[in-house]
C-alpha atoms as a printed R data frame, in Angstrom:
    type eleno elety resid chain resno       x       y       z
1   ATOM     1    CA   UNK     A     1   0.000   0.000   0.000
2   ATOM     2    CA   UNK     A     2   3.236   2.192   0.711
3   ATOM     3    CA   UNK     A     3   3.672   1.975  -3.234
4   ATOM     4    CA   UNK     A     4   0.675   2.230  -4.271
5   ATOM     5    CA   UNK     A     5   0.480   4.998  -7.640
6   ATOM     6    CA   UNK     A     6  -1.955   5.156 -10.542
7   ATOM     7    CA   UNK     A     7  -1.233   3.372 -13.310
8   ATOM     8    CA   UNK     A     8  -2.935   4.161 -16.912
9   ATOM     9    CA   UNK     A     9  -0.856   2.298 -19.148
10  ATOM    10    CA   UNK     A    10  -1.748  -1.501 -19.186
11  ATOM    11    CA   UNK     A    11  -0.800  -4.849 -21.513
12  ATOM    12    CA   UNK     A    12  -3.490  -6.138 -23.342
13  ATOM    13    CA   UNK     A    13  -4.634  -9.066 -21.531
14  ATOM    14    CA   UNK     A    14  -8.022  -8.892 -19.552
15  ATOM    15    CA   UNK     A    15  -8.418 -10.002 -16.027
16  ATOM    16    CA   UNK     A    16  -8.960 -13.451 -15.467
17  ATOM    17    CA   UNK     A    17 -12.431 -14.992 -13.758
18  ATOM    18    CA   UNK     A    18 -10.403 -16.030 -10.901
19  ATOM    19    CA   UNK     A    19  -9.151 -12.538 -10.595
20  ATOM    20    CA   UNK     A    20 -12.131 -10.839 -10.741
21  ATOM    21    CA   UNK     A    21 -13.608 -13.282  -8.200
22  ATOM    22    CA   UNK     A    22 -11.402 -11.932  -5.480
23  ATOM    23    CA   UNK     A    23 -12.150  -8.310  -6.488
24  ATOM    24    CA   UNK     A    24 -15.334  -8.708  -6.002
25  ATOM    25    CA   UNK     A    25 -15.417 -10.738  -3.079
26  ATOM    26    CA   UNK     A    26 -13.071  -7.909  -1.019
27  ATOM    27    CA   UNK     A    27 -15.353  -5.398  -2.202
28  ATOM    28    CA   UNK     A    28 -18.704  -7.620  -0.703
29  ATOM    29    CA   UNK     A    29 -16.710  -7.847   2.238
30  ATOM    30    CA   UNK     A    30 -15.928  -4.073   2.732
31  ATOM    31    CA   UNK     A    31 -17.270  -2.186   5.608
32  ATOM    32    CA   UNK     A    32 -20.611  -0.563   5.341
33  ATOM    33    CA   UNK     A    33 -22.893   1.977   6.943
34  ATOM    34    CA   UNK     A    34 -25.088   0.277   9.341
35  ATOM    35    CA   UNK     A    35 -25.064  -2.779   7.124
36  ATOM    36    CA   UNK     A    36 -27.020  -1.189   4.088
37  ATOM    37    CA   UNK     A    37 -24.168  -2.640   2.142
38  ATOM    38    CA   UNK     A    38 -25.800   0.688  -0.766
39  ATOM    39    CA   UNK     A    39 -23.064   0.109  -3.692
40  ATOM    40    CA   UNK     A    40 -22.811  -1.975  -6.964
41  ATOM    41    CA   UNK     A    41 -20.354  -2.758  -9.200
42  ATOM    42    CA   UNK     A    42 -20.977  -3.072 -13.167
43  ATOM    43    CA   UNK     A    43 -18.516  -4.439 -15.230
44  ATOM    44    CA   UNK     A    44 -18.142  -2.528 -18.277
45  ATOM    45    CA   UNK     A    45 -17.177  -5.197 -20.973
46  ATOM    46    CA   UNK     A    46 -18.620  -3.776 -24.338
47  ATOM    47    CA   UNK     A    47 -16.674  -1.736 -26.196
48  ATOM    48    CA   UNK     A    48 -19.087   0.922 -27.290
49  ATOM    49    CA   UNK     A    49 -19.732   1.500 -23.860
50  ATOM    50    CA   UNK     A    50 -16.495   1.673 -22.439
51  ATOM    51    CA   UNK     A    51 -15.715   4.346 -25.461
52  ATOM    52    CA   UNK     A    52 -18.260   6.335 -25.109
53  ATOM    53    CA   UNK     A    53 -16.970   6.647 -21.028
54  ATOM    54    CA   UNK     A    54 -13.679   7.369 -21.900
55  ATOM    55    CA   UNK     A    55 -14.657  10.402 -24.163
56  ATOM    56    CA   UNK     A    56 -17.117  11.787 -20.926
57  ATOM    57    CA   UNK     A    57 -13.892  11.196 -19.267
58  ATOM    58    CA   UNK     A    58 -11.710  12.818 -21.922
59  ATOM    59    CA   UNK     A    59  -9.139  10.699 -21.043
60  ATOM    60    CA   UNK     A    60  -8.282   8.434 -24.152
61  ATOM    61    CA   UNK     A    61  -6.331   5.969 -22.034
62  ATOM    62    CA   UNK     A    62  -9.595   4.116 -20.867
63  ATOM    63    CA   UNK     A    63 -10.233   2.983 -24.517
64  ATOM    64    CA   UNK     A    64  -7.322   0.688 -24.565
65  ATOM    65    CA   UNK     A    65  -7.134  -2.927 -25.254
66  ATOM    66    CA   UNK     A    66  -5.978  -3.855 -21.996
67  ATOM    67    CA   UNK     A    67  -7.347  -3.399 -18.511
68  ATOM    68    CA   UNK     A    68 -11.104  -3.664 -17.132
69  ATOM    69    CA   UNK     A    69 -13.529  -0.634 -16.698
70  ATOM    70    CA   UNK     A    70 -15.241  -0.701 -13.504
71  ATOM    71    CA   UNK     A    71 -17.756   1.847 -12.155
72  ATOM    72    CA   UNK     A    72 -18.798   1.740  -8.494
73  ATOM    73    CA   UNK     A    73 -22.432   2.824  -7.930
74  ATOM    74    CA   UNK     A    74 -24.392   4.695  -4.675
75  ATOM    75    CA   UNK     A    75 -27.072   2.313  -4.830
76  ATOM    76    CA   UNK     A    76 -30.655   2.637  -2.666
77  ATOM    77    CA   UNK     A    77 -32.562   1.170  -5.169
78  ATOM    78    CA   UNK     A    78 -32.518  -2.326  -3.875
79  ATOM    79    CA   UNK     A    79 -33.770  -0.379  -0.496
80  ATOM    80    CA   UNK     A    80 -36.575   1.800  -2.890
81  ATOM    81    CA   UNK     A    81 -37.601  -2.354  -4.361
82  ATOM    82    CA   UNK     A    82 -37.952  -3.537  -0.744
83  ATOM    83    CA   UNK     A    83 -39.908  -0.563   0.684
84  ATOM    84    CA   UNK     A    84 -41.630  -0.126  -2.015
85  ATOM    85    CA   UNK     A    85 -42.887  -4.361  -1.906
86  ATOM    86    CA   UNK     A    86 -43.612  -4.008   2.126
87  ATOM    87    CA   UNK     A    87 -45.932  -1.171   1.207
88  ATOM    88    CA   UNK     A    88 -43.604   1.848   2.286
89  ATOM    89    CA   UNK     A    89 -42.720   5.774   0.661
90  ATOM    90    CA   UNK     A    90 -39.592   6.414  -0.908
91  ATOM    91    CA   UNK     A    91 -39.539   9.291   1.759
92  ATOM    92    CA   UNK     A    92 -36.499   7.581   3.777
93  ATOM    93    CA   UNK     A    93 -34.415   7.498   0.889
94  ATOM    94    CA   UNK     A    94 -34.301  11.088  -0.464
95  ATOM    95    CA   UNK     A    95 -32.263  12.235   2.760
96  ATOM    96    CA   UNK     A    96 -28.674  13.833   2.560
97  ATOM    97    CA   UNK     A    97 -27.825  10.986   5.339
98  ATOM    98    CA   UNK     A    98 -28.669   8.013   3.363
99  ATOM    99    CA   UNK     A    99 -27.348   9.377   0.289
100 ATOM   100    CA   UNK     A   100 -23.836  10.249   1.764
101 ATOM   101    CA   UNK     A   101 -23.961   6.663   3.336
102 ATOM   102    CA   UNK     A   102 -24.151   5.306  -0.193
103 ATOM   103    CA   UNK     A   103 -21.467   7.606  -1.317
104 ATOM   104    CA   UNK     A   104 -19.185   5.908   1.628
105 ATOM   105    CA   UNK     A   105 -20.429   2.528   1.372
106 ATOM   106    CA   UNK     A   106 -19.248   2.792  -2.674
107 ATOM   107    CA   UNK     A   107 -15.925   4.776  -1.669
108 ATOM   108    CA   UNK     A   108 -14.731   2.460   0.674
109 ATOM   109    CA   UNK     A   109 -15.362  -1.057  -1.764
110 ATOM   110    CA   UNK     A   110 -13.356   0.886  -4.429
111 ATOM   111    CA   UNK     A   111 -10.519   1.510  -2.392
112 ATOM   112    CA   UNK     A   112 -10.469  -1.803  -0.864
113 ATOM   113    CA   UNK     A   113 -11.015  -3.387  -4.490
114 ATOM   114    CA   UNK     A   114  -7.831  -1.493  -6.104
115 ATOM   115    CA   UNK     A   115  -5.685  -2.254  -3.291
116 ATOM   116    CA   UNK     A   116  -7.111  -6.268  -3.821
117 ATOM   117    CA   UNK     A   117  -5.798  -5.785  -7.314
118 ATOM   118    CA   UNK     A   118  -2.624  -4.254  -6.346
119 ATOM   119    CA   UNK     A   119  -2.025  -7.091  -3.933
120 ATOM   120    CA   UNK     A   120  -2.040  -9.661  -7.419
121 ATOM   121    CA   UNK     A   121   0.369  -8.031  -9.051
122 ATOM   122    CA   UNK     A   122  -2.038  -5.448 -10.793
123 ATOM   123    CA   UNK     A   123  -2.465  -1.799 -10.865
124 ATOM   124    CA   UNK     A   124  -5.194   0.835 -11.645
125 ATOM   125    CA   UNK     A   125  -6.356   4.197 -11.528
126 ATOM   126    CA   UNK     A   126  -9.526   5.898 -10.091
127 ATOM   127    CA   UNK     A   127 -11.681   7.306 -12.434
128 ATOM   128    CA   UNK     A   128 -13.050  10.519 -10.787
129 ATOM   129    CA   UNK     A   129 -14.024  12.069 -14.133
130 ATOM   130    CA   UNK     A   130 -16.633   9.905 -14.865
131 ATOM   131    CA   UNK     A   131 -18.562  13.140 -12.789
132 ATOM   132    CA   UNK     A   132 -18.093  14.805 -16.298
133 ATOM   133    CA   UNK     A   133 -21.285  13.885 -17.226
134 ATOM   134    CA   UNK     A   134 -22.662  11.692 -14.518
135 ATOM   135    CA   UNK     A   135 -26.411  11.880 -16.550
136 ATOM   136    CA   UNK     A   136 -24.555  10.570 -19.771
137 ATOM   137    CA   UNK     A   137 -22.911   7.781 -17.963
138 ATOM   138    CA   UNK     A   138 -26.413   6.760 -15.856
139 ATOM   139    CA   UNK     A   139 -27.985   6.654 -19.375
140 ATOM   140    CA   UNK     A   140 -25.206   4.238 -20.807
141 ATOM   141    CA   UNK     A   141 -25.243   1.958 -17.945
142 ATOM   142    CA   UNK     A   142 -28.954   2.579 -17.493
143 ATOM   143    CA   UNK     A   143 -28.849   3.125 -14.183
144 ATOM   144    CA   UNK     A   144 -32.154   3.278 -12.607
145 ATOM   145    CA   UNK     A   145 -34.142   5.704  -9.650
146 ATOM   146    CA   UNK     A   146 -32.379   6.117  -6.782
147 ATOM   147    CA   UNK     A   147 -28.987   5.120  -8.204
148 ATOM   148    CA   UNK     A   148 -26.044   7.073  -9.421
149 ATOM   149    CA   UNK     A   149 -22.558   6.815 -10.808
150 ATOM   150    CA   UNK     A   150 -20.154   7.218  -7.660
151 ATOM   151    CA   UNK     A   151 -16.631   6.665  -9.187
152 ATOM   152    CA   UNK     A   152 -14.755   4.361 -11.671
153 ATOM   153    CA   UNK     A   153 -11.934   1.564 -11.714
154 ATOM   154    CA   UNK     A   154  -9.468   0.753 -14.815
155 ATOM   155    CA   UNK     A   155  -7.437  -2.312 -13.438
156 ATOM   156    CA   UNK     A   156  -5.205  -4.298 -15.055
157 ATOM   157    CA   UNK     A   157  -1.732  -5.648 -15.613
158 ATOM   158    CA   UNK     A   158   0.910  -2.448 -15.526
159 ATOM   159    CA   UNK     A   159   3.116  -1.841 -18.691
160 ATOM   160    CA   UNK     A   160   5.218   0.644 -16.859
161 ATOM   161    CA   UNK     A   161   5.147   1.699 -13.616
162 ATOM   162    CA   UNK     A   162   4.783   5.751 -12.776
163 ATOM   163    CA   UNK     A   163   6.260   7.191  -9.991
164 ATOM   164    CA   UNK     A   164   5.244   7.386  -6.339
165 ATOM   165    CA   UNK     A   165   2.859  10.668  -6.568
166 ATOM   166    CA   UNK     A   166   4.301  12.945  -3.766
167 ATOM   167    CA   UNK     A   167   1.807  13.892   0.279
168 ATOM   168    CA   UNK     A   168   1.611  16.886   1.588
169 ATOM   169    CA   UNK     A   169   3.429  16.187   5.305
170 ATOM   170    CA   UNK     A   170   2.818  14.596   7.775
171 ATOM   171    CA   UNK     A   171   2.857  18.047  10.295
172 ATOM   172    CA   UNK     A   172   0.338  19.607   8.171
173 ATOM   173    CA   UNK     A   173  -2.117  16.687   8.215
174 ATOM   174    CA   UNK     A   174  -1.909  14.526  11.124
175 ATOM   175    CA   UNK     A   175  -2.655  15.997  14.690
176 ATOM   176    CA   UNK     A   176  -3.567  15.132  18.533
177 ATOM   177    CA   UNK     A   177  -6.491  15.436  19.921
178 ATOM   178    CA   UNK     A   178  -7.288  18.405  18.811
179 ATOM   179    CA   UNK     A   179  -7.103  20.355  15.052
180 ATOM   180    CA   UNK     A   180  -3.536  22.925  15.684
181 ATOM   181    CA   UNK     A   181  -4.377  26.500  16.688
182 ATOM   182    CA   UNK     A   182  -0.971  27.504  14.501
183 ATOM   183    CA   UNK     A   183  -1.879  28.607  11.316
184 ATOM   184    CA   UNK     A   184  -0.375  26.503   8.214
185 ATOM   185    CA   UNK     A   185   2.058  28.368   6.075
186 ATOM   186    CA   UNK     A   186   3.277  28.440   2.912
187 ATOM   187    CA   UNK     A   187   6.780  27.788   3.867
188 ATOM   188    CA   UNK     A   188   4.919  24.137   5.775
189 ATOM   189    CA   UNK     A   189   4.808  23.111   1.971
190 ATOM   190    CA   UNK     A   190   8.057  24.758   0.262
191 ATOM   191    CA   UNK     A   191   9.933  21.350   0.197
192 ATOM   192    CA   UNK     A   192   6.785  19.692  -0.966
193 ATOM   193    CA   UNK     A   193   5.669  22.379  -4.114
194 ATOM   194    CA   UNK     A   194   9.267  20.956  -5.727
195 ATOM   195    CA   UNK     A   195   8.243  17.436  -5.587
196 ATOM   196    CA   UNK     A   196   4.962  18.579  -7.187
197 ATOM   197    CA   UNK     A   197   6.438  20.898  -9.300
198 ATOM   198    CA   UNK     A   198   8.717  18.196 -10.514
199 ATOM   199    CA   UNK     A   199   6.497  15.303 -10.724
200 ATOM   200    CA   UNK     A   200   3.725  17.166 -13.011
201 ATOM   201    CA   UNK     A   201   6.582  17.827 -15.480
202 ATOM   202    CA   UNK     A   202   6.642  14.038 -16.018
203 ATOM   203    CA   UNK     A   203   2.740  13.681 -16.488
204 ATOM   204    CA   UNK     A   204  -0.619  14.641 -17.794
205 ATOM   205    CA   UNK     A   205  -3.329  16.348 -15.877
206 ATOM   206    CA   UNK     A   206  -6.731  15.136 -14.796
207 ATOM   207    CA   UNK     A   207  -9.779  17.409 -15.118
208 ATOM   208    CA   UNK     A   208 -13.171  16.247 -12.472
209 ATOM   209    CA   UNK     A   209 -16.652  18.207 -12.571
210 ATOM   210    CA   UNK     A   210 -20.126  16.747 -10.665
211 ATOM   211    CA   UNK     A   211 -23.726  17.230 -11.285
212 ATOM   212    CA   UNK     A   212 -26.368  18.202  -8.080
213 ATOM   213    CA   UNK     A   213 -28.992  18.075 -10.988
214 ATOM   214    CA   UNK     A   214 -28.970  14.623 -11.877
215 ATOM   215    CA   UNK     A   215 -28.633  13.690  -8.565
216 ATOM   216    CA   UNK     A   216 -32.034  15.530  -7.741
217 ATOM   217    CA   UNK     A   217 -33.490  13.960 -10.978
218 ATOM   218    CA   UNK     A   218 -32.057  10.245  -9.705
219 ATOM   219    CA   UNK     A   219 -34.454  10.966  -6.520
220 ATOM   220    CA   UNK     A   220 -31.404  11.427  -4.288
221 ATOM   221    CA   UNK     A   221 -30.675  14.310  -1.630
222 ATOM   222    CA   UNK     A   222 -33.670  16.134  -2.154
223 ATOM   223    CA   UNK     A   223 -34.230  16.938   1.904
């Protein structure tokens, strides 16, 4: 996990079934809020599908031959199918609360599903920009009420390995007790712009935009 970087370039070979397996079995088993377990996974294996994402991403590199697309989802429709079979509102589901619990619940089983991956050998890259358009991509995937795009997953085997993307320090982000009445500085982060400074000069930049709308229209945080 120390080495863990993002990795866009991959060979052409897909993941295998066993592979997958695990990934999906460490993201089943990931933490969840009060045990609402409110993310999916799709699998994005057709090609007209997975091109279309890469150009809301604007990032050609998801269109390769190698790798597999992934895209985690905030789910509450399986709750909206079950409340809506023992006779109950949707009421419950258009809060802020339950709606940020999704957001965590599909957070956490992408994190814990790329660092599965990187524990086989493989690498990936999260896929923030599927927000681009997050109405495009629900209409690709047909994603239905009460479900949205959270974030995407390209995994697969590395062709070259990137360098180790460089943290702001430790003093400016970790604390006891209690947040630091000191005010952070510029000259907290000289030694740190370099690295930056020098690391974007050996890479391309990622752009990420969101969309309240569709997230109002997907019956989601509407209280």
């Amino acid at each position: 996990m120390l080495n863990h970087r993002s990795i866009r370039k991959f060979t052409d070979r897909q993941l295998s079934a066993e592979e997958l397996n695990t990934i999906y079995e460490v993201a089943r088993r990931t933490s969840s809020s009060i045990y609402l377990q409110q993310f999916s996974i799709i699998h994005v294996s057709d090609r007209k599908i997975r091109k279309a994402i890469s150009q809301i991403c604007n990032q050609e590199f998801i269109n390769q031959p190698g790798g597999d697309l992934f895209i985690f989802l905030a789910d509450l429709h399986r709750n909206y199918q079950l409340r809506k079979e023992a006779g109950l509102t949707a009421d419950r589901l258009e809060n802020m609360d339950l709606f940020t619990q999704a957001l965590a619940d599909a957070t956490l089983a992408i994190s814990n599903s790329l660092t599965a991956a990187e524990s086989m050998g493989l690498g990936g890259v999260f896929l923030g920009s599927i927000k681009n358009d997050s109405e495009q991509v629900g209409k690709l995937l047909k994603l239905p009420k009460f479900v949205i795009p959270a974030l995407g997953l390209l995994i697969g085997e590395p062709a070259d390995r990137s360098q180790l993307k460089p943290r702001i320090p430790k003093k400016v982000m970790i604390f006891e007790n209690t947040y630091p009445e000191k005010e952070i500085s510029r000259a907290d982060l000289t030694k740190f712009d370099q690295e930056v400074n020098e690391y974007y000069l050996k890479r391309d930049k990622n752009a990420r935009d969101e969309m309240l709308a569709y997230y109002h229209k997907q019956g989601l945080i509407k209280r």
